[in-house]
C-alpha atoms as one frame of an Amber mdcrd trajectory, in Angstrom:
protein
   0.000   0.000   0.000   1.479   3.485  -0.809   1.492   6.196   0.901   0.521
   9.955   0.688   2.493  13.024  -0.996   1.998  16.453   0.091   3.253  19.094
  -2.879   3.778  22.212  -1.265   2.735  24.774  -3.895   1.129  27.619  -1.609
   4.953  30.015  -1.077   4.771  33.838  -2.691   8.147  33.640  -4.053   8.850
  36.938  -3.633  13.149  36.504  -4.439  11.750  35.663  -8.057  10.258  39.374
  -8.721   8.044  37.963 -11.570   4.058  38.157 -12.018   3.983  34.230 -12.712
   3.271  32.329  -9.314   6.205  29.949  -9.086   4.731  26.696  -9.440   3.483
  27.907 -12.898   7.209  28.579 -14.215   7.990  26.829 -17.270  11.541  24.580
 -16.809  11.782  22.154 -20.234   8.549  21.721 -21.844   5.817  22.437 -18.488
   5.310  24.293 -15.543   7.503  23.180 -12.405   4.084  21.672 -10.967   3.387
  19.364 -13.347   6.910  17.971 -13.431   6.496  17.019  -9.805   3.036  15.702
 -10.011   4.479  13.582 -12.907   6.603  11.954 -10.793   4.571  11.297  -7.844
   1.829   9.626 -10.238   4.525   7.236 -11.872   5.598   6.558  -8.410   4.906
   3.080  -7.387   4.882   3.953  -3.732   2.655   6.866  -4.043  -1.493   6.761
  -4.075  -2.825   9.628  -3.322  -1.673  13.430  -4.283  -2.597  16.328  -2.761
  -1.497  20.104  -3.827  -1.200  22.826  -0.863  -1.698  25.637  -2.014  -2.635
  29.351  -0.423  -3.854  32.630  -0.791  -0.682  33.464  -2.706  -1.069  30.751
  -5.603  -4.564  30.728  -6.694  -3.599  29.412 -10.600  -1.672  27.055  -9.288
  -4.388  25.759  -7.665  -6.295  25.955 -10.607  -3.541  24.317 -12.715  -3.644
  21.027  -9.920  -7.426  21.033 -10.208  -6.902  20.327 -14.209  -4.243  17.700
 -13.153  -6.798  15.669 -11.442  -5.474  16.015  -8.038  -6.711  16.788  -4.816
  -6.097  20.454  -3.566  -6.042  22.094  -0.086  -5.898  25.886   0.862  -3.167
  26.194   3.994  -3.180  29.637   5.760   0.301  30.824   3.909   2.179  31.537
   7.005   5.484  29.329   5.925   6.889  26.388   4.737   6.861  24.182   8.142
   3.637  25.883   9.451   1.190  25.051   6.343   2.687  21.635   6.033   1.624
  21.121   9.649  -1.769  22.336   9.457  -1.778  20.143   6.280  -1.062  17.069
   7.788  -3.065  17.544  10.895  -6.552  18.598   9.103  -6.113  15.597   6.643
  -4.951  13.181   9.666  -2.752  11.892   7.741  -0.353   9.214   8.952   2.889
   8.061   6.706   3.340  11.573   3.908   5.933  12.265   1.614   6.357  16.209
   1.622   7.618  18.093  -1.721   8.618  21.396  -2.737   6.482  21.992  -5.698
   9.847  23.599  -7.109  11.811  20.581  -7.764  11.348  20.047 -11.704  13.941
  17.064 -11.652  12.227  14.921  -9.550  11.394  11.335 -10.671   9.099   8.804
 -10.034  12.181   5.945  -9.277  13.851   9.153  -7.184  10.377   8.974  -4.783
  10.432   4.971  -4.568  13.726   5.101  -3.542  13.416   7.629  -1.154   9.853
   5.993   0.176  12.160   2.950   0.736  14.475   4.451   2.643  12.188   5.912
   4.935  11.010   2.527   5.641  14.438   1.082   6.291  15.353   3.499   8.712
  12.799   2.740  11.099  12.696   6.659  12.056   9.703   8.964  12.147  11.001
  11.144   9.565  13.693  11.201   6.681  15.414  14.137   5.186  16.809  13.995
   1.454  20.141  16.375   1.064  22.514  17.499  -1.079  26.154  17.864  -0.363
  27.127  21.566  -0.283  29.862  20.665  -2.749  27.696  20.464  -5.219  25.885
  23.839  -4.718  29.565  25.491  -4.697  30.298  23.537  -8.135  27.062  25.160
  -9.660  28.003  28.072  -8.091  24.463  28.371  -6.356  23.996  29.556  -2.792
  21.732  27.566  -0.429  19.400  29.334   2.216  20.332  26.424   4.829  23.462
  24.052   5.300  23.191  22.020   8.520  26.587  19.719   9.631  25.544  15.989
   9.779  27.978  13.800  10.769  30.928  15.705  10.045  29.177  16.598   6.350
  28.098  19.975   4.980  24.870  19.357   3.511  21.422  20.846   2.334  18.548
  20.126   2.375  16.233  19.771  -0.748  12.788  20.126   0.201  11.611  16.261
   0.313  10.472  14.788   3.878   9.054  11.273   4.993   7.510  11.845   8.139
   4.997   9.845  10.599   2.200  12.551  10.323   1.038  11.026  13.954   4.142
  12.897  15.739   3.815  16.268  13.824   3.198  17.799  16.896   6.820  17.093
  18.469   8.836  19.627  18.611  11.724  17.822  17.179  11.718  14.008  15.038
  14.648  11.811  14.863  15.338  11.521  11.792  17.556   9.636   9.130  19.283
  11.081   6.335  19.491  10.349   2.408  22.034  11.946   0.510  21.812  12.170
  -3.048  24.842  13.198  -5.079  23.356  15.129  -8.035  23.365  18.722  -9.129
  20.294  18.371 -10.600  18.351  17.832  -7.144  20.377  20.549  -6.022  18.271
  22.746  -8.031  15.451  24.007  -5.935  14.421  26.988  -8.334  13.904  30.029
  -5.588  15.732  32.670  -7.629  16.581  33.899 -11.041  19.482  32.205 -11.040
  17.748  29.032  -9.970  16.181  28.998 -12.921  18.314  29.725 -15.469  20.251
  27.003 -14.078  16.871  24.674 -14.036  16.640  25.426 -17.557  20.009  25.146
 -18.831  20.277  21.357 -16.824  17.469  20.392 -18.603  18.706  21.424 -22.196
  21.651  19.472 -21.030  19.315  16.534 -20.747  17.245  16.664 -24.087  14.394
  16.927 -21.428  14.097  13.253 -20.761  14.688  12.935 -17.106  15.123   9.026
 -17.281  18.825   9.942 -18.213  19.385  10.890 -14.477  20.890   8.468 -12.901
  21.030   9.148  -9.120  23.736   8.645  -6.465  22.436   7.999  -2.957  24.393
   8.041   0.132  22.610   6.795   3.116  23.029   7.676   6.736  20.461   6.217
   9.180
């Protein structure tokens, strides 16, 4: 039985200083939205989809609505609060949370990922990306946190036991994946040039990625 994904599509993106809502951006040939619903509906572990959304991204709610997913209005306050208050009206239990602006995401990426959650019997599992690879792209990260002696960042994708939201802090295990692509979480201009340029790189066919996991439970 799979499990739940929350796509958190409901930020203003205000560092982007552009009239399109974020989700909506266009990286290869759709909006950043749509390449994460993609995955999550070719994910095997994955049955249910919902979009939050807010005040802030009312055509991105309309886009999800036309994807044939469910869709949920948070109160916009930030990225940890409207997850919460997600997860707590829904009651949901075992959820997958995604930043809605992670157009490299794949379906095989989430399995993986699901699968590691489960292995490493902890409420909740963050996926990272060595700061190494930011500095190669010559991006700049909003958050590194040390782990284990490792600089690393995290993406924007969470397994966590929705039952323990509450708690103030989750153990938590760690998956590291090794790619500059995930390293691309498109919050500025230069986010998304980069986005873009990765996927011309690519021919747009995201079943060339081949991703490097490092685990540490």
């Amino acid at each position: 039985m799979g499990l739940i994904a929350l796509v958190m599509a409901g930020g203003k993106g205000s560092r982007m200083t552009i009239p399109v809502e974020k989700p909506l951006l266009d990286v290869g040939d759709k909006p950043m939205i749509e390449h994460v619903v993609d995955a999550l509906e070719s994910a095997e572990e994955v049955d249910r989809i919902i979009v939050a959304v807010s005040r802030h991204t009312p055509r991105t709610a309309s886009r999800a609505r036309g994807l044939s997913v469910e869709v949920l209005e948070t109160p916009a306050l930030d990225f940890i609060s409207d997850a919460r208050y997600a997860v707590k009206s829904l009651g949901l239990k075992t959820v997958l949370i995604v930043s809605a602006d992670l157009p490299f995401i794949t379906g095989k990426l989430v399995d993986e990922i699901v699968e590691n959650y489960y292995r490493c019997r902890k409420p909740a599992l963050s996926v990272m990306v060595p700061k190494a690879v930011y500095d190669r792209l010559g991006l700049k990260p909003d958050l590194t946190l040390n782990v284990d002696g490792r600089v690393l960042v995290p993406v924007g994708i969470n397994v966590i036991d929705g039952a323990r939201i509450d708690e103030a802090e989750l153990e938590q295990g760690t998956l590291v994946v090794e790619n500059e692509e995930l390293a691309v979480n498109v919050n500025t201009q230069e986010d998304l040039q980069m986005a873009r340029r990765l996927f011309d790189e690519i021919g747009q066919d995201k079943s060339k990625l081949k991703f490097k996991y490092v685990v540490g439970f």
